[in-house]
N, C-alpha and C positions, 0 to 999 in steps of 0.2 A: 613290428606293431608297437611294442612297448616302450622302443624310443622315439617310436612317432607318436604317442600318449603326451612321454614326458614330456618333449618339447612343444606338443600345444599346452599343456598344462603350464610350464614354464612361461610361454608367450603370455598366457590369460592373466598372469601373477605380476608381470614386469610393464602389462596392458594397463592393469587396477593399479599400480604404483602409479603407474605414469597419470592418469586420471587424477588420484589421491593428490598429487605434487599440485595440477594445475587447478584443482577446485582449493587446494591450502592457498595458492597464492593468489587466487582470487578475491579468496575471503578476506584476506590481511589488506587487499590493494582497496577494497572499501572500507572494510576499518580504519585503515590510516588513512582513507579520503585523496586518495590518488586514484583521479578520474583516468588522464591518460594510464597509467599501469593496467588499471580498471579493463579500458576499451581496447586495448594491444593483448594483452591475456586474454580478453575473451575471443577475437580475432582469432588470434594462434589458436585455441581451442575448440575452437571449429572449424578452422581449416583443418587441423589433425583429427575430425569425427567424431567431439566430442558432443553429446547427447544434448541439444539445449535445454531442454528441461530439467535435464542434471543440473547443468550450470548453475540455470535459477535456484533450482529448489533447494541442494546440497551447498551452496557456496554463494551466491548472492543473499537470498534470505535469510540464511541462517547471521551474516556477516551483518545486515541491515539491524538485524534484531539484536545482535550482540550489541552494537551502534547504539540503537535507542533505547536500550536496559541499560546502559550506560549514564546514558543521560537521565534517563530517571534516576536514576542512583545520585546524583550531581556527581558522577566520576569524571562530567564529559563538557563539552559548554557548547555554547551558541555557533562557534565559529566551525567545530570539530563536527557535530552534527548535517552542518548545512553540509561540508566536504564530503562526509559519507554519503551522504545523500544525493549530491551531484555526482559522485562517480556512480549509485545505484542505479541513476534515471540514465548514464553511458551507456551502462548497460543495459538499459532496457529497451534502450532505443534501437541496438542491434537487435537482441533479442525479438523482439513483439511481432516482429515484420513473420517470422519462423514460428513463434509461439502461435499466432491467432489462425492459423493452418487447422490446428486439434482445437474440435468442438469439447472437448475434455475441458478444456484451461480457459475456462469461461464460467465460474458460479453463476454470477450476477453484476446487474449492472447498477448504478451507486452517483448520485449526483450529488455532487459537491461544494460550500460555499462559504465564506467569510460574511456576517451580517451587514446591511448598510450600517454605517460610520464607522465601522472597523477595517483599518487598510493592512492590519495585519496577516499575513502570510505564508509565516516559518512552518506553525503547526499543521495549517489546512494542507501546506505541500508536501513536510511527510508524513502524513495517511494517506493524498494522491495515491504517492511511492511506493506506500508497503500493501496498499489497495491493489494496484497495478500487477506489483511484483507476485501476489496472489490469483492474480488474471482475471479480477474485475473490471469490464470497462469502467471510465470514473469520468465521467461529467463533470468535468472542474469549473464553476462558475465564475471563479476569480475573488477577487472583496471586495467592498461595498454591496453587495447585495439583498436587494427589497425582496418582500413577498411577492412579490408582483411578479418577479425574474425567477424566483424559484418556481411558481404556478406553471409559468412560462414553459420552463423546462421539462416539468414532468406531464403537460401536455405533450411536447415533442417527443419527449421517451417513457411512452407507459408503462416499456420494459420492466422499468426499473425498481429494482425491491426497495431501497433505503435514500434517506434524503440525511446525509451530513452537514449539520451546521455548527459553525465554528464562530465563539467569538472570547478576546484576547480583555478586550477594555469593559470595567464596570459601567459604563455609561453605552454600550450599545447593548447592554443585558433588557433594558428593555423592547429594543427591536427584536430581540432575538423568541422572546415571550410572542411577540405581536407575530413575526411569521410563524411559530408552531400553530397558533391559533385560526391564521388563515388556511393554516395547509390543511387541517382536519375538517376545516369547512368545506374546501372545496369539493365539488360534486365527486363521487365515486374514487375517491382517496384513499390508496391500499396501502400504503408503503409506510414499513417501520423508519421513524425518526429517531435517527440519534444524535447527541451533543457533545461537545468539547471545547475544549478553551483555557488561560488562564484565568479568567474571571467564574467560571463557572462550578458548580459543583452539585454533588447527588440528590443536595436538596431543594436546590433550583430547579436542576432537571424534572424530579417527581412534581414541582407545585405544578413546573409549564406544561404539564403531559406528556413529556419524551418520551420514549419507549428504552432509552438505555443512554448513559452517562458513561464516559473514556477520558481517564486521564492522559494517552501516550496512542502512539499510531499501533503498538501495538498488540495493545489491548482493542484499540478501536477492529481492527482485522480480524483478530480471534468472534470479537462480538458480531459483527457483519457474515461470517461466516458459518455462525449460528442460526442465525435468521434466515439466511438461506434456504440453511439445510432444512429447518423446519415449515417453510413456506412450498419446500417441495415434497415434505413424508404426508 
């Protein structure tokens, strides 16, 4: 019995090594922005029974978040970011199919936009990402987007707690004013607004009525899952 102890114990020790090794090199395959490594690791890692929600949580997100503190720090630039990011959404694209199985991995759902005359992209796509990787559905609406299309959308998913708008350029800072303002009008409008952007800042946010200003995706995630929480206690 004793050495049948030790060698399950032994097995459980060389099982968590072996886990440890593939969620390390997970992490580093999206830090350095190698999607293919990315999507071949995760592969092998679930064919060998690896936990997907381990995957995610211990080794995708943490690897995401390394990424984007990075960048905020300006450790990191424009080109090095999108790459993590693209291997992130590799993997999520395995992932989510397994993930959205568990009613667990599902906060909230989160509609998303870049303002009409703003065609930029970068930032609104990783919050999508670290939204996602957090297991909120995310209504991406794309950019250029009017008040009219955000209305739009949160008629079609009342679900939804939070409305993200994103805008990059000083010159659609006043579109972006103009749809908070419709969206509070609209009849029966529950949903926390938050803002982000390069053009934007906390004191914008408070003149337009936000309800919460994000430098970084994530920060923007941390915030959104606060609201969450508190729209369900």
């Amino acid at each position: 019995v004793y050495l049948s102890c030790c060698t399950k114990t032994s097995l459980k020790r060389k099982r968590a090594a072996f886990d440890l090794k593939y969620l390390e090199e997970i992490r580093k395959a999206i830090e350095c922005g190698k999607p293919k490594d990315t999507e071949r690791l995760i592969r092998q890692a679930l064919e060998d029974g690896e936990n997907p929600a381990v995957i995610l949580e211990d080794a995708m997100v943490p690897a995401m978040r390394t990424a984007g503190e990075a960048y905020r720090r300006e450790e990191s630039d424009i080109p090095k970011i999108l790459l993590a990011a693209r291997s992130m959404q590799k993997g999520l694209n395995i992932l989510e199919p397994i993930l959205e199985q568990d009613p667990d991995r599902h906060p909230g759902t989160v509609i998303l936009g870049t303002v009409e005359g703003d065609l930029h992209d970068v930032g609104k796509n990783l919050v999508a990402i670290m939204l996602r990787s957090a297991g909120f559905e995310v209504i991406d609406l794309g950019v250029d987007v009017s008040g009219r299309m955000f209305q739009r959308a949160i008629k079609e998913h009342p679900e939804a707690e939070i409305v993200c708008i994103s805008s990059l350029l000083t010159t659609s800072m006043p579109g972006m004013r103009q749809i908070v303002k419709q969206l509070k009008r609209t009849r029966g409008f529950h949903m926390k607004i938050m803002v982000g952007g390069g053009s934007i800042t906390q004191e914008f946010a408070d003149e337009i009525g936000a309800d919460a200003y994000t430098t970084n995706a994530v920060d923007a995630v941390d915030v959104a899952k606060r609201f969450v929480q508190h729209s369900d206690s």
